[in-house]
C-alpha positions as CSV (number, residue, x, y, z in Angstrom):
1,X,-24.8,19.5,17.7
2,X,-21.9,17.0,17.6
3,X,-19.6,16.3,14.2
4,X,-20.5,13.9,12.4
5,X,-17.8,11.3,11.6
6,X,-17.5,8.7,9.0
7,X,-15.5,5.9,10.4
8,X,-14.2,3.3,8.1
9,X,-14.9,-0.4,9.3
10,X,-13.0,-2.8,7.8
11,X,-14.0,-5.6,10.4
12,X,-10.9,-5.9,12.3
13,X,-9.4,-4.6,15.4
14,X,-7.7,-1.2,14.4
15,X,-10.7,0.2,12.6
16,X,-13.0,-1.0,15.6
17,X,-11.2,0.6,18.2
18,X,-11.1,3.4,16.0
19,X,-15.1,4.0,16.4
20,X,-14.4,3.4,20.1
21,X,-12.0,6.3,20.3
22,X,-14.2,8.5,17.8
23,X,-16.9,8.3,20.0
24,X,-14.8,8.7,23.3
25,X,-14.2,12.1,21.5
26,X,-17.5,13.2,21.6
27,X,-18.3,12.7,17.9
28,X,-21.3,11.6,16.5
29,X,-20.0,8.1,14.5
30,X,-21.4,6.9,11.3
31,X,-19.3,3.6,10.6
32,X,-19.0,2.2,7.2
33,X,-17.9,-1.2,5.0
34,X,-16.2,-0.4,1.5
35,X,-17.3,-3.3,-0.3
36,X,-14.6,-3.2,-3.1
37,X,-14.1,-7.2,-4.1
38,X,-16.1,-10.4,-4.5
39,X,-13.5,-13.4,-3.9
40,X,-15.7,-15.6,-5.8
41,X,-15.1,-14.3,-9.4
42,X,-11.6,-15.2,-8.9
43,X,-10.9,-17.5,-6.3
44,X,-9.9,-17.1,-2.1
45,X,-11.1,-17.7,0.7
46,X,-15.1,-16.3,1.3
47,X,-15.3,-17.3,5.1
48,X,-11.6,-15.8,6.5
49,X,-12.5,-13.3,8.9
50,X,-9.4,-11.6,8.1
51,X,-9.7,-10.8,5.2
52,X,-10.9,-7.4,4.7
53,X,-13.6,-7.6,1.8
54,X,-15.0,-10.8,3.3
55,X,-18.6,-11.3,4.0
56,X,-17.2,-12.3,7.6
57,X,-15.2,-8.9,7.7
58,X,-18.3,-6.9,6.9
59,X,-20.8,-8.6,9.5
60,X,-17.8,-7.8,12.2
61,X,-18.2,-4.4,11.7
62,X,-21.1,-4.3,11.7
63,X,-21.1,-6.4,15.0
64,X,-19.3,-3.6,16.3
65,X,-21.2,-0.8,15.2
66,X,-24.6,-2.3,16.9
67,X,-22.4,-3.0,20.3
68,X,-21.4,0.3,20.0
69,X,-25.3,1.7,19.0
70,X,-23.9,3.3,15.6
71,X,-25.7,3.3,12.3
72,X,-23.7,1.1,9.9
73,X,-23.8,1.2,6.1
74,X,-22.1,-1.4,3.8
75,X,-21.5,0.3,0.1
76,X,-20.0,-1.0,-3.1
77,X,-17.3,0.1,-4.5
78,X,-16.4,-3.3,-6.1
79,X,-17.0,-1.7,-9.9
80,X,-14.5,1.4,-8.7
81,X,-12.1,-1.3,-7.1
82,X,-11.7,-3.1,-10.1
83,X,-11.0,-0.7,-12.8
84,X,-8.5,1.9,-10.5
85,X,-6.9,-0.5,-8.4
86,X,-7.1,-4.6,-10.1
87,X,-6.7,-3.5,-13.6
88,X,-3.4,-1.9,-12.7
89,X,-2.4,-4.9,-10.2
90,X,-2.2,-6.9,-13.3
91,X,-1.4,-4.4,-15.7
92,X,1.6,-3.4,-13.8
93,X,2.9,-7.4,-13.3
94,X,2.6,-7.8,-17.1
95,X,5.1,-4.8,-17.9
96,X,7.3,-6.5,-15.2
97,X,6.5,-4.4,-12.7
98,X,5.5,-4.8,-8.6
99,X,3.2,-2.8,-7.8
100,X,1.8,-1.6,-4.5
101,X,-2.5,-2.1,-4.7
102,X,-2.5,-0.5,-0.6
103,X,-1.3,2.9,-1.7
104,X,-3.7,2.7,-5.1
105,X,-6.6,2.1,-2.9
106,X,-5.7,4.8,-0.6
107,X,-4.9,7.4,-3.1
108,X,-8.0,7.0,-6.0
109,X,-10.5,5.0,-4.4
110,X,-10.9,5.0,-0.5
111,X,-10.8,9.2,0.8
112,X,-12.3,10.4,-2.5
113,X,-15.3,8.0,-2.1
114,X,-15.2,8.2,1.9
115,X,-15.0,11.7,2.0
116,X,-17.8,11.9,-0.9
117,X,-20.1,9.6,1.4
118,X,-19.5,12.1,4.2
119,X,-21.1,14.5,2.1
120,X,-24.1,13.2,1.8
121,X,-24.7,11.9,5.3
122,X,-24.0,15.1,6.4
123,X,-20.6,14.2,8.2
124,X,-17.6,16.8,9.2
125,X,-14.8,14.5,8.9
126,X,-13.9,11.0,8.0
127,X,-11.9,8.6,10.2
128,X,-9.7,5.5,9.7
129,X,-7.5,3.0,11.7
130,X,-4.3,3.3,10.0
131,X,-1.4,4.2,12.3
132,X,-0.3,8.0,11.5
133,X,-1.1,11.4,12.3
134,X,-1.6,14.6,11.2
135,X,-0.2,17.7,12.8
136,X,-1.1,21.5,12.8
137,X,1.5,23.6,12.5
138,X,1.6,27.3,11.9
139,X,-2.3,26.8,10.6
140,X,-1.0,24.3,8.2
141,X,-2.1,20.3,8.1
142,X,1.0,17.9,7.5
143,X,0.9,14.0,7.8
144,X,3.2,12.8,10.4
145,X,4.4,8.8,11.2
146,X,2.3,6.9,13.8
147,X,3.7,7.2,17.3
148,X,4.5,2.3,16.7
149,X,7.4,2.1,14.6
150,X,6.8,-1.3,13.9
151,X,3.3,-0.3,13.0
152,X,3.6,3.1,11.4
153,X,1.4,3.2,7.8
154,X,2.3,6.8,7.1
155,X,4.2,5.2,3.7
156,X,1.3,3.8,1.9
157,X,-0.4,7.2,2.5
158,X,1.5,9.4,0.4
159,X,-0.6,9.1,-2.2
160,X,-4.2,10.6,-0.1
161,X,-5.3,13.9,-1.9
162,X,-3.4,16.6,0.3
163,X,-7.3,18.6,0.4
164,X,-8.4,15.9,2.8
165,X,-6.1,15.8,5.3
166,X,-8.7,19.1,7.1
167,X,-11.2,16.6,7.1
168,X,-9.4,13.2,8.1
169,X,-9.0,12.1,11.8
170,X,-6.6,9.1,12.6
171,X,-7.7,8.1,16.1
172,X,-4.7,5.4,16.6
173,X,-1.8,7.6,15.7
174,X,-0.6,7.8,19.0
175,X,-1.3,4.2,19.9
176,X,0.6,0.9,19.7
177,X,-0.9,-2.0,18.4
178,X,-0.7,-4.1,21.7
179,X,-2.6,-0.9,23.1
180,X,-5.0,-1.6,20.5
181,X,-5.5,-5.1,21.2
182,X,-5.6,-4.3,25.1
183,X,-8.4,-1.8,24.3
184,X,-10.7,-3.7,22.3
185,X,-10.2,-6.8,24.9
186,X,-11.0,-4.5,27.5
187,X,-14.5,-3.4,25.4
188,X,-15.3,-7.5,24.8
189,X,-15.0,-6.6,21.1
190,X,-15.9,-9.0,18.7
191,X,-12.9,-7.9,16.6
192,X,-10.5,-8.2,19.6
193,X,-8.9,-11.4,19.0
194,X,-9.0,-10.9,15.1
195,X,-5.3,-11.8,13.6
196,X,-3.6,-8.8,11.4
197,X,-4.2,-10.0,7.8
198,X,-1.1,-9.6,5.8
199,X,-2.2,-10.5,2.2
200,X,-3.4,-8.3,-0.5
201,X,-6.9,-8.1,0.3
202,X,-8.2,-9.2,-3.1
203,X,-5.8,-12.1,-3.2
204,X,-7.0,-14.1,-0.2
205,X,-4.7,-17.3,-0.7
206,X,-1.7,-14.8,-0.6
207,X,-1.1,-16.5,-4.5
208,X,-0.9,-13.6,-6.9
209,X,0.4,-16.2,-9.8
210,X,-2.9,-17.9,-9.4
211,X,-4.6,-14.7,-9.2
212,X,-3.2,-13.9,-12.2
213,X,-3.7,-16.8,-13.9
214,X,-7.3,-16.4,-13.0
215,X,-7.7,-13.1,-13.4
216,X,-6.5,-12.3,-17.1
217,X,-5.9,-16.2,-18.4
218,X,-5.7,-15.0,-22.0
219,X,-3.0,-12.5,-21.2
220,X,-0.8,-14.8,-19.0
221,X,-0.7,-17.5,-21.6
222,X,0.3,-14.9,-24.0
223,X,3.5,-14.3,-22.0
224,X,4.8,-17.8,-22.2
225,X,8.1,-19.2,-21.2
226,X,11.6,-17.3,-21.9
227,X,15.1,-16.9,-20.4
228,X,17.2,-16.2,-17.6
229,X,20.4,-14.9,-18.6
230,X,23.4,-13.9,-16.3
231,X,24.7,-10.6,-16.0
232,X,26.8,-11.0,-19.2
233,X,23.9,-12.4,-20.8
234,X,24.3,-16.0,-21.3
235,X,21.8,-18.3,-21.0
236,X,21.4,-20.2,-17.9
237,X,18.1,-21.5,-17.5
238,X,14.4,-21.3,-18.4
239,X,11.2,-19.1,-16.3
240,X,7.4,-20.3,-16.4
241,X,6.4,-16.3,-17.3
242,X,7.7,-13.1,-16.5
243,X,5.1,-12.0,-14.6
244,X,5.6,-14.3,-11.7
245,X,8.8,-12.5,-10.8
246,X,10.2,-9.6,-9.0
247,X,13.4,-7.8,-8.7
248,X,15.2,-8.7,-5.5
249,X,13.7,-12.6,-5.7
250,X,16.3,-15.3,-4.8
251,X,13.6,-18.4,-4.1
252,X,12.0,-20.4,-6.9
253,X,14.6,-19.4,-9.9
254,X,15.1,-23.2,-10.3
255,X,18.9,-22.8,-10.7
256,X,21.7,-24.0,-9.2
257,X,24.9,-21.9,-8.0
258,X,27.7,-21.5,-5.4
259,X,26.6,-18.7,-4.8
260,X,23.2,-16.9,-4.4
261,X,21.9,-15.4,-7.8
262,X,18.6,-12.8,-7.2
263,X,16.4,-11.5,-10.3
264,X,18.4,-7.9,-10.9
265,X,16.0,-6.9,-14.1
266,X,12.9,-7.6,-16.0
267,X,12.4,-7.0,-19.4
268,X,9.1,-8.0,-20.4
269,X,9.6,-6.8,-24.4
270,X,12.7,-10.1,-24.6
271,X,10.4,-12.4,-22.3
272,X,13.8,-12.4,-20.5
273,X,15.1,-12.4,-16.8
274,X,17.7,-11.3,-15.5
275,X,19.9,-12.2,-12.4
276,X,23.4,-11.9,-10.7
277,X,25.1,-11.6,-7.2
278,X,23.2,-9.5,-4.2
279,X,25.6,-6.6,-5.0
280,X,24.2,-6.5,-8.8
281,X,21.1,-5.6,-6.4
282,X,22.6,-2.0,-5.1
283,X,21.5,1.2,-7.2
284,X,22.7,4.7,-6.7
285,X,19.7,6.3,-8.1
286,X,15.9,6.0,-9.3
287,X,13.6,8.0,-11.6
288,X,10.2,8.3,-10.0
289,X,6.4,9.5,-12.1
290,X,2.7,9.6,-10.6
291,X,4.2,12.3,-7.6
292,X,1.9,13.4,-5.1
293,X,3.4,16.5,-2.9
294,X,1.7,16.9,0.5
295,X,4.0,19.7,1.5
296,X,4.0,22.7,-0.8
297,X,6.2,24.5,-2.0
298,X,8.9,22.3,-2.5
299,X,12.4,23.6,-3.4
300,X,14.5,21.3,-6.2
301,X,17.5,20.0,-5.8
302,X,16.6,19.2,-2.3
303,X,18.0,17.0,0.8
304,X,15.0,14.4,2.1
305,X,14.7,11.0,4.0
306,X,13.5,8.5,1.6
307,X,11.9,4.9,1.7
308,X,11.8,2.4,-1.1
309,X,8.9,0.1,0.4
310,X,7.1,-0.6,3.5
311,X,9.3,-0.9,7.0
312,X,12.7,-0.3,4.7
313,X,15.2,1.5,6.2
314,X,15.1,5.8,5.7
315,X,17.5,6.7,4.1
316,X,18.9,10.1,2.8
317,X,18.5,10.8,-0.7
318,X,18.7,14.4,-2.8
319,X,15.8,14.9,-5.1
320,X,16.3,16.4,-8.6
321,X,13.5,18.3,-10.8
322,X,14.8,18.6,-15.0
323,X,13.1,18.1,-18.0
324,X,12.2,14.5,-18.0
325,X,10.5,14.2,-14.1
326,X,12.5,13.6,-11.0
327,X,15.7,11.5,-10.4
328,X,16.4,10.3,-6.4
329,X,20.1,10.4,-5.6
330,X,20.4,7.9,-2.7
331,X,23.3,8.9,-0.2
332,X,23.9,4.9,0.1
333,X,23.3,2.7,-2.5
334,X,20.0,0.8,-2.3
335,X,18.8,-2.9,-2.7
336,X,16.3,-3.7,-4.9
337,X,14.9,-0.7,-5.5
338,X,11.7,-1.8,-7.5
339,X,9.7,-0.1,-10.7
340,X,5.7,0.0,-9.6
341,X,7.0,0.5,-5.8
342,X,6.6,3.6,-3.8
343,X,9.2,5.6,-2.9
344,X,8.1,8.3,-0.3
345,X,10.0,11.0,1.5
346,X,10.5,12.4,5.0
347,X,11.5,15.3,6.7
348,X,11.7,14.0,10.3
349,X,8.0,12.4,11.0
350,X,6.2,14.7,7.9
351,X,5.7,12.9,5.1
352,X,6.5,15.2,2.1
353,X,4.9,13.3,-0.5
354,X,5.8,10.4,-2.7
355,X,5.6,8.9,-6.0
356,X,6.4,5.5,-7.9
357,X,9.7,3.8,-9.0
358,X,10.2,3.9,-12.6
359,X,13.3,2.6,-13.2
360,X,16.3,2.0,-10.8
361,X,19.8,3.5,-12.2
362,X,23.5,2.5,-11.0
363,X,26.2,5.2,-10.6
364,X,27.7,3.4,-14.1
365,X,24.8,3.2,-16.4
């Protein structure tokens, strides 16, 4: 008898040629829709097939699935999606914080509930149509880059419980995404011609302020108005709520300078932001909490490739292990490195593990 496979359908390209290429491997596919949001509590758009919780998303996989003569379920996961993944979008915003929703989903909702459907459909493994891979080595798993650089999504994996990497397949991992598209235009998909959505998926418009707005009113109007200050703390102009801002943010500070001012700190407990030149921007170092190791043992103090969000740079950085957690040493100083962020490390293509920013440090402080 074949494997069973449980293939996650979002409804667009990558995660239809992803059944294609499951079942070109002589699995037997199952494909299946997370339903994890419903746009209309909260506003967006409920007809853009790009989005990925959409009602149009959902009948493209399944689309897909009947082309391809695969059973298709469509399960909901939208009480799940709220409380592990929503609740700590906006929690996160209203300590000041930017926070990654991608790498939540992946790491406490999507392969613990994909890989507890497999279960009970009987399936081996569980497939998906993110760009990475995972490599055998030596009889142990490791996750590896994707073989597109401009498409790799090995970062906002870090996070996926290390148990399941025995029983996750990544079909694309040695594709580009014009190979992709050629492939599914080749196979008349439905999903062929499908553009990439960008946005957070439960934030159609791409408007997290409104989201916000709408999401927890009572808790945005609490916030209110406060101050920007300059970098020796003089007042020098007026924000609409905290909350709406991130480190690293030049656009919509309503001020006017010679020179270019960008938002270098949040403190949400002074209702207070503050901003100063790009090199105010550079920190040396970064304390990091919620790690997830996929490579174990790891030795501390130790010499690693780092990234501080998606398609950054890598750059080498020297971990530390004391008391208190784990402090990154960054060989070069970085930019905005931002609390609620990801920061994941590398040794060559394996991903290591990673965990998240929780405050960025300067060589002086």
């Amino acid at each position: 008898m074949k494997d069973k496979v449980l293939v996650a359908m979002s409804g667009g390209v990558d995660s239809s040629v992803a059944l294609l290429k499951i079942i070109e491997m002589g699995y037997d596919a199952i494909g299946v829709t997370m339903k994890l949001w419903e746009y209309r509590n909260v506003g967006g758009n409920l007809l853009n097939d790009s989005n990925c919780c959409s009602v149009g998303a959902i009948n493209n996989a399944k689309l897909v699935c009947d082309r391809m003569d695969v059973p298709h379920y469509t399960l909901d996961f939208t009480d799940v999606f709220r409380k592990t993944v929503v609740d700590n979008f906006a929690d996160e915003y209203l300590k000041g914080r930017t926070p990654n929703p991608c790498v939540r989903c992946n790491s406490f909702v999507k392969w613990d509930a994909l890989i507890d459907q497999a279960d009970k459909l009987g399936a081996v493994y569980i497939a998906t149509g993110h760009y990475a891979n995972i490599q055998e080595t030596n009889g142990s798993l490791f996750l590896t880059k994707g073989r597109d650089p401009l498409k790799d999504q090995a970062y906002v994996l870090w996070g996926i419980p290390v148990h399941t990497l025995s029983r996750t397949l990544f079909p694309l991992g040695n594709l580009t995404k014009e190979e992709v598209r050629k492939i599914a235009r080749k196979n008349k998909l439905e999903t062929a011609e499908i553009p990439e959505s960008m946005e957070i998926c439960f934030v159609a418009d791409n408007n997290y302020k409104r989201f916000l707005a709408d999401y927890v009113p009572g808790r945005m109007d609490a916030v209110g108005s406060g101050v920007i200050v300059d970098e020796s703390g003089e007042t020098v102009g007026a924000h609409d709520g905290y909350p709406h801002y991130t480190i690293g943010q030049r656009k919509g500070l309503g001020l006017s300078s010679p020179e270019p001012r960008y938002v270098t700190q949040i403190e949400p407990s002074l209702n207070q932001i503050k901003i100063g030149k790009k090199e105010a921007l550079l920190k040396n170092a970064c304390s990091m909490s919620q790690v997830n190791w996929l490579v174990t043992p790891m030795d501390f103090p130790c010499e690693v490739e780092s990234q501080i969000r998606y398609n950054s740079p890598v750059v080498s950085a020297e971990i530390i292990k004391n008391n208190s957690g784990y402090e990154i040493t960054f060989q070069k100083p970085q930019s905005a490195v931002t609390p609620g962020q990801s920061i994941v490390f590398y040794r060559d293509d394996v991903v290591l593990g990673g965990g998240i920013i929780e405050r960025n440090i300067r060589s002086d402080e």
